[in-house]
C-alpha positions, 0 to 999 in steps of 0.5 A: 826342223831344229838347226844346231850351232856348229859349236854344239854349246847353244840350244837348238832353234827353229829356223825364223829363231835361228835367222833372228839370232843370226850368230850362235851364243857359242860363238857358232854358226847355225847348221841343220840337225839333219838334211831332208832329202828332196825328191826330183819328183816334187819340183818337176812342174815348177814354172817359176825361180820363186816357185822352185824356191818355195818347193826347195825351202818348205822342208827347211822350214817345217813347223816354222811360224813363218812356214805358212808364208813361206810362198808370199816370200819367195813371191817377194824376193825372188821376182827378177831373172834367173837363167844360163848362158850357154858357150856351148852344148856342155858348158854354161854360166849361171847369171846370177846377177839381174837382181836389183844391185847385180850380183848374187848376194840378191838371192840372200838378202831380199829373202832374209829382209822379206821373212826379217819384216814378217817376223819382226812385225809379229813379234813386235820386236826391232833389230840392228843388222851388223853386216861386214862386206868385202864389195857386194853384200853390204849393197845387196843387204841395204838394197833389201832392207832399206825402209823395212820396218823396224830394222836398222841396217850398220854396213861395214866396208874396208875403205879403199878397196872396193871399186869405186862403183861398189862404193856408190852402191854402199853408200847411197842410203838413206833412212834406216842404213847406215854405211862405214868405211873401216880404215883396215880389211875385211877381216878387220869388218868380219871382226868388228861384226863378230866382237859386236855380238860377242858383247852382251851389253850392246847385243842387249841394248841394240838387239843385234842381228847378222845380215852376213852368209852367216846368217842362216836366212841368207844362205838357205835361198842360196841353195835355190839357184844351185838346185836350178842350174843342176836341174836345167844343166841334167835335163838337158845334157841327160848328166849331172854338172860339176859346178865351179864356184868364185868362193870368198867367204865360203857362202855361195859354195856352203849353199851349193854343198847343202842342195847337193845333201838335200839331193840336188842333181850335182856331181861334183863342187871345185871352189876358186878363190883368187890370192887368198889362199886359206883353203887351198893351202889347208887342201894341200897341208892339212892344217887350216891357218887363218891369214891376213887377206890380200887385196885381189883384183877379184876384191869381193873374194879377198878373205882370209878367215872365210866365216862359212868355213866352220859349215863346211867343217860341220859337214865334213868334219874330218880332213878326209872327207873334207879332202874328197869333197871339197876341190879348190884352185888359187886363181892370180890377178894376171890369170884372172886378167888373162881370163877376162880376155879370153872369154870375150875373144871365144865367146864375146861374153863378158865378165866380172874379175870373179867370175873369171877365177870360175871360168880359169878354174874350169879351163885348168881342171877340165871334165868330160861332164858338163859344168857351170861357172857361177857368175856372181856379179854384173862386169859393169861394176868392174869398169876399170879392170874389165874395160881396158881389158876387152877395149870397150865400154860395158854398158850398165844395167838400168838397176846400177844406173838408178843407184849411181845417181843417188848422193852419197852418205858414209862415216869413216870409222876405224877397227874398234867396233864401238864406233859405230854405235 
């Protein structure tokens, strides 16, 4: 298996090299030469996330180095829960937030720190991660690499706004992690990582890498939990589900659209994004317009340049087939309010401002199919928006209270990327 820059000017590459490259020399984003289709039949007796993950990965990493270590890893990174939360016999939430910093980004980045270490290790070889966050990748990705060998970790994140407890997260490391707050956006952070890896003389000298969903190695294990909630949802219900999806960057849906073309049970994907508007204005207009991002209560979907958009293009590469392929909806701070509430009076289940854009996306473009909302973080690191809303406290899980007890360690830097090195 060969993967491509989606630019088509960079020399194909296995999957470790492409996940060491992380960024293309073209300025692209790796994608597969080709989708090999992944038969039902070979996943059928799986008994474990990590073992559906190794059936679900092998493929993608064919004649790889790192193939034969493929089912150590997936052991490694994927040893927390993993399950759905049903309303009711047709309509599930898909928690995705019982790894170590609570929220999906787990699934990527302990799996890429996992086959980063190997790699580095054999190749005797060290790396200077650059990884942009708008609330919980930069914690997930230093949660997974902290005290790795050979790595170090820089994490950009816009000062101010992220919640208070997604800052503690970001910044209670140590040792090999360093943490930012960039006075500007997350798009600014986006384009101090990409202006990074676009100069050759500190690509050279730190020998840099991406930890962001551009990173192929983060977004293939993004492809396990779609395959697991499509193949739980058509085995109970006899049908396959429409899956509705928080989307910022576009990571967590790129994932899902690639288990769908690898033969994944899905019928259809609707994306929610909340005020930042790209992709549904592009839906609507035809003609995609980068924008500045707006500051959103659902804050970790706040982009207005998603980087993963260039994947999607790549596999529908004309307006038509990107059209039927790719639904969205634009979700308000007050309809992600209005949400929250509802969903904790109908079902006492709470949950976070993200996951609110999935469920008001699948109450206003309803389907007689079964469906699941991905829910992308734990609700406690939203206490100040979720709490006054459901009028009581969220208790906090033990993963979260562990963090929040460690000092913190942050420099604050502006929008010139040669400030953090």
């Amino acid at each position: 298996m060969k993967y491509v820059s989606t630019r088509k000017k960079a020399v194909p590459l296995s999957a470790s090299e492409a996940i060491l490259q992380g960024l293309a020399p073209d300025g692209g984003l790796y994608v597969p030469e080709t989708f090999t289709h992944i038969g039902l039949a070979s996943i059928n007796e799986v008994s474990s996330v990590a073992e559906l993950a190794f059936e679900i990965l092998n493929p993608w990493f064919e004649q790889d180095v790192m193939q034969p270590m493929l089912g150590e890893i997936c052991m490694e990174a994927f040893n927390f829960p993993l399950g759905l939360h049903w309303h009711d016999q047709q309509q599930a939430v898909l928690e995705l937030f019982h790894g170590p910093t609570a929220a999906f980004k787990d699934f990527g980045a302990r799996f890429l720190a996992s086959i980063m270490e190997r790699l580095l290790e054999r190749q005797g070889r060290q790396l200077t991660i650059l990884v942009a966050t708008s609330g919980d990748t930069g914690s997930a990705v230093a949660s997974a690499f902290h005290n790795r060998k050979n790595v170090r970790v820089k994490v950009l994140y816009p000062r101010g706004r992220v919640s208070k407890r997604q800052e503690l997260q970001l910044t209670c490391w140590d040792n090999n992690i360093e943490s930012y707050a960039v006075n500007g956006t997350f798009d600014d952070c986006q384009k101090m990582v990409k202006a990074a890896f676009m100069d050759n003389n500190i690509c050279t000298e730190h020998h840099l890498s991406s930890a962001n969903s551009i990173n192929l190695g983060r977004l293939l294990p993004q492809m396990v939990y779609a395959w697991y909630a499509a193949l739980e949802m058509t085995v109970r219900t006899g049908q396959e589900p429409v899956m509705y999806i928080p989307s910022g960057n576009v990571g967590n849906s790129c994932g899902s659209y690639w288990a769908a073309a690898s033969g994944a049970p899905i019928d259809e994907i609707r994306l929610a994004v909340n005020a930042n508007r790209t992709i549904v204005d592009y839906l609507e207009k035809g003609i995609y317009r980068k924008r500045p991002s707006v500051d959103t209560l659902a804050n970790a979907m706040d982009v207005g340049d998603p980087s993963n958009i260039e994947r999607l293009f790549d596999l529908f590469p004309n307006f038509d087939d990107f059209k039927q392929a790719v639904g969205a909806m634009s979700v308000s701070d007050e309809e992600i309010q209005a949400t929250i509430q509802r969903i904790w009076q109908e079902q006492q289940y709470v949950i976070c401002p993200h996951t609110a854009t999935g469920e008001r996306l699948r109450q206003a473009w309803p389907t007689d199919k079964p469906s699941v909302v991905y829910a992308t973080a734990h609700p406690a690191k939203f206490d100040t928006i979720v709490e006054p809303i459901i009028g009581h406290a969220i208790e906090v899980p033990p993963q979260l209270e562990q963090l929040f007890g460690t000092p913190a360690t942050v420099r604050s830097v502006g929008t010139d990327y040669h400030e953090i090195f």
